[in-house]
N, C-alpha and C positions, 0 to 999 in steps of 0.2 A: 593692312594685311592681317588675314588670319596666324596667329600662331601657334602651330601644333608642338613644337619643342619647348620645353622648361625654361631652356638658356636664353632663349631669346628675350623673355621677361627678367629672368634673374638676377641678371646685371646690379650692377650697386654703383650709387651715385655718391658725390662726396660735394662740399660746399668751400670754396676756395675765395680769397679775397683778389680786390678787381685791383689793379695795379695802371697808374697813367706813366709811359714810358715817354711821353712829349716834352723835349728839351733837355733831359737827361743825357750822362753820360752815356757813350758806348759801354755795352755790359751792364749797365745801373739795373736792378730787375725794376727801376720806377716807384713810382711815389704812390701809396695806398690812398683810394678811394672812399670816405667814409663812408659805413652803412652800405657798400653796393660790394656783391659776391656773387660770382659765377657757381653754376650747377654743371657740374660734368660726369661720366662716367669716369671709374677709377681706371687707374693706365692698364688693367688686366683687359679694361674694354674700349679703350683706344682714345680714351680721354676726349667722348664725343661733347657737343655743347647739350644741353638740355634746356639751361635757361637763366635766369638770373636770380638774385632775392635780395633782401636787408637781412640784418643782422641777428633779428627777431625769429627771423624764419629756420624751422627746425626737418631736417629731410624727413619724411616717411616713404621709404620704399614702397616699389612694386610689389617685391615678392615679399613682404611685410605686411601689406594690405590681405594677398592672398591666402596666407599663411592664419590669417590672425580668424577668418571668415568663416575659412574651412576647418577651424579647431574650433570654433562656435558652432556652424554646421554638423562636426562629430558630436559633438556635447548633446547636442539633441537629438541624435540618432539620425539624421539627414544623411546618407553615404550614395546613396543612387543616383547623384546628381550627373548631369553633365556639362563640364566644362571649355569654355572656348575663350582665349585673352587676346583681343586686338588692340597692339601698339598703334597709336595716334601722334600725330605733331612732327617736332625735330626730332628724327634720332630716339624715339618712341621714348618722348617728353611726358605722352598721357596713354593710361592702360586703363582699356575695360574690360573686367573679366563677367563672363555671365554664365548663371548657373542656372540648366533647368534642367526641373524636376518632373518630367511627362510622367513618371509613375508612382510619385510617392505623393505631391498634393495634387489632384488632380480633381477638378468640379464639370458636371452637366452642365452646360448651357441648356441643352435642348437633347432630345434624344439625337444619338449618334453625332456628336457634336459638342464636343468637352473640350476645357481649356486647362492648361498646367500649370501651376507659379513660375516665377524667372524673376531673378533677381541678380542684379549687375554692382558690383563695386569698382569705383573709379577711383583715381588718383591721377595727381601730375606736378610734376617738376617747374611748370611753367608759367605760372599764375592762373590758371584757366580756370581749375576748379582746386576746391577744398577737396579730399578724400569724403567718399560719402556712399551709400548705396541708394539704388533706384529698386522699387518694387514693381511688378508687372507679371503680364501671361505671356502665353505663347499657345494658338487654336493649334489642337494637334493634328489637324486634318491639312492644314498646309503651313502651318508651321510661322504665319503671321504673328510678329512679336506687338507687345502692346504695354505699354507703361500704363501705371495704375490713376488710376479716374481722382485718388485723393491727395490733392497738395503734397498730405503729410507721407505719402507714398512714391512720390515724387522726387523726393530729396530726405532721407533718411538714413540716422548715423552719421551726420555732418562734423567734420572739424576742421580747425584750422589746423597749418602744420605749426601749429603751436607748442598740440596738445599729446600725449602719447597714446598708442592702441592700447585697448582695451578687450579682451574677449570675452567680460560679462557683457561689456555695455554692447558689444556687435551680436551677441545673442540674444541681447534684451531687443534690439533692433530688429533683427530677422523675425521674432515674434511678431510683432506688430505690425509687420510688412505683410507677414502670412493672414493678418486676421483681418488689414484693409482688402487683403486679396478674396479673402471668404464675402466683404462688403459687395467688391466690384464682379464677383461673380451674380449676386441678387439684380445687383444694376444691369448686366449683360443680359440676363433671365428678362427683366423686365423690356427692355429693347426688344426682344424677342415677339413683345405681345403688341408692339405700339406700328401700324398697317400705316400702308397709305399707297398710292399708285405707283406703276414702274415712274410716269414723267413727273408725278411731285416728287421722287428719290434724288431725279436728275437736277428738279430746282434744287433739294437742301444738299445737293454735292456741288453747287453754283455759290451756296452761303460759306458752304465748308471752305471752298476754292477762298471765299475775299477774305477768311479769319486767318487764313495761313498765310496768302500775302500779307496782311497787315502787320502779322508778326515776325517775317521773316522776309529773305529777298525775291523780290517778285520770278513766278516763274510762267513764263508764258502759255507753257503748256500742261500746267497743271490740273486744269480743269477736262482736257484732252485723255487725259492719260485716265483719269478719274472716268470721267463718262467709258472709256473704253472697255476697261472693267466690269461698270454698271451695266453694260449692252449686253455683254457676254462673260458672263458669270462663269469660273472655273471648275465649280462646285456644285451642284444640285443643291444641297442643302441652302447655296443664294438663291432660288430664285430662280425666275426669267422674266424677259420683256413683257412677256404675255401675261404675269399671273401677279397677283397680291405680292409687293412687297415690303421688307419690317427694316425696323430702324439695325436691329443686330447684322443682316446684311450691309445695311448700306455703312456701317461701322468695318464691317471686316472686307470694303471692297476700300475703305481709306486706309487702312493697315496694311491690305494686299500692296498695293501702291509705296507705301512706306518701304516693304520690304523690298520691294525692286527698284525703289530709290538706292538702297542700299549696295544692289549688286557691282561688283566694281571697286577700286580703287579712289580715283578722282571722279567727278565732273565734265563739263567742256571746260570750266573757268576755273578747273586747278581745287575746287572745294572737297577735303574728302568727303566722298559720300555718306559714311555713317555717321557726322556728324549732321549735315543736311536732313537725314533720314530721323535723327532723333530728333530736331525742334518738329517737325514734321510729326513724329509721334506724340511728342507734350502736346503739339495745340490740336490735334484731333481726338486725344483726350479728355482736354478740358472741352474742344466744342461739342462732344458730345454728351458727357456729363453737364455741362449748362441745359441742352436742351433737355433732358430729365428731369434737372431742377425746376424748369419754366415751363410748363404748360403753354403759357403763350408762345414763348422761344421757338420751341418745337413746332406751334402750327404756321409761325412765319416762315420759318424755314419751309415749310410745302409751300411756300408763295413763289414766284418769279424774282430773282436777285437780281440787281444793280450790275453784274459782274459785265465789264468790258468785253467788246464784241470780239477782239482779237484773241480773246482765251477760247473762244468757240470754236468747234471741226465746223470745214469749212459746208456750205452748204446747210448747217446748224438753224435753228430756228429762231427768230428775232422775240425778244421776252418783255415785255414793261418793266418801267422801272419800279423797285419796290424796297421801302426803308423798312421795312415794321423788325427789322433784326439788327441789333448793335454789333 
């Protein structure tokens, strides 16, 4: 869920030792467990579970994370941001708060058609993730979020909860996030220029489909939902069926898709969506920054994919099979 109140993140978690009460006296509060400790909310917040840890492990708050970001963020003179924090997990075990900047870093793709920085700092109580930030855009024409095209943009400002915040070191980080971002605006530019037919779009969003199955849990209708998109473009600036079109479309019709993975809550099968919705952004930004890389990659991709006939709208058209893409 979205959170628009402060409290809801604020909360403060405390680290408590695990206790075996089995075969103990009535009343005994039980025999300590080494090395294993429960993560709860303090009794102000109802003493919810969050998660577990060893000994080693050291809490970093939610509102610790945010705090520390947005005093880095001031330091650089950064204040026009906009902020949004969605609670994740048990008992909102994992926070991602995401900052974007539509008016202060803001780059041309193309005329009338510019993308913004966005950048997300995570944390979690739960073993899930280290605390860390992610770098990315956001197209401000419909608001498609996009993680950044480099590794080191990907996972940026990592730590264990080892180690304590820092607010050089998350400013020295937000630097560097901003300047892969200036990178992956040049690469967005360049997609811009790379043509090909509405139906070879349709094959390399068939390639797209099997690199995200492989990475993640199969969705049968992903290639559906994708093509749907592709057909009927939201935007002018995509394109149509009829006419020329370029890889930077068929990038922003796998983001479009991403973001309405996102709408909602859960799933059918209980998975929250935004987390589905971000592995879903990583591999469609590595698959398409591969295709950049490789020349070749990229014109396999215009080939007929391999992709299984049950991912196809029905009535869809039967393809050969074709390997020439890893």
């Amino acid at each position: 869920m979205l959170v628009d109140s402060v409290k809801a993140w604020e909360f403060t978690a405390e680290k408590i030792p695990v206790r075996n009460s089995y075969g103990c006296p009535a009343g005994s509060p039980g025999i300590l467990i080494p090395d294993h400790y429960q993560i709860r909310k303090t009794a102000e917040f109802g003493h919810e579970n969050l998660g577990t840890c060893g000994k080693q492990y050291e809490i970093v708050q939610h509102k610790d994370i945010i705090q520390t970001v947005e005093s880095a963020l001031d330091d650089m003179g950064l204040k026009g941001f906009k902020r949004n924090v969605r609670l994740l997990g048990e008992n909102g075990s994992r926070m991602v708060a995401t900052y974007s900047f539509k008016e202060e870093i803001t780059k041309a793709i193309k005329q009338g058609d510019s993308v913004g920085f966005r950048l997300e700092a995570r944390n979690s109580y739960d073993g899930k993730w280290r605390y860390h930030m992610v770098g990315g855009g956001l197209r401000l024409i419909c608001l498609n979020g996009m993680v950044g095209m480099d590794r080191e943009s990907q996972v940026g400002w990592s730590g264990k909860h080892t180690t304590s915040l820092s607010m050089d070191v998350a400013r020295e980080e937000i630097q560097k996030l901003i300047k892969l971002f200036d990178q992956d605006v040049t690469k967005m530019q360049n997609m811009a220029e790379k043509t090909f037919s509405h139906v070879q779009g349709l094959h390399l969003l068939e390639h797209l489909t099997a690199k995200l199955q492989n990475e993640a849990k199969k969705d049968s209708t992903l290639f559906k939902n994708l093509a749907s998109i592709w057909e009927a473009p939201s935007y002018e600036l995509d394109g149509s069926p009829s006419g020329t079109r370029n890889l930077w479309q068929s990038y922003n019709c796998a983001t479009q898709h991403a973001r309405d993975v996102e709408a909602g809550s859960t799933n059918k099968k209980g998975v929250e969506r935004w987390e589905q919705s971000d592995k879903q952004r990583l591999g469609i930004s590595r698959f398409y920054n591969g295709l950049l890389r490789d020349g070749s990659k990229f014109q396999a991709a215009l080939e007929p994919s391999c992709l299984p006939d049950r991912n196809r709208p029905r009535g869809g058209r039967v393809v050969v099979a074709y390997s020439g893409l890893d």
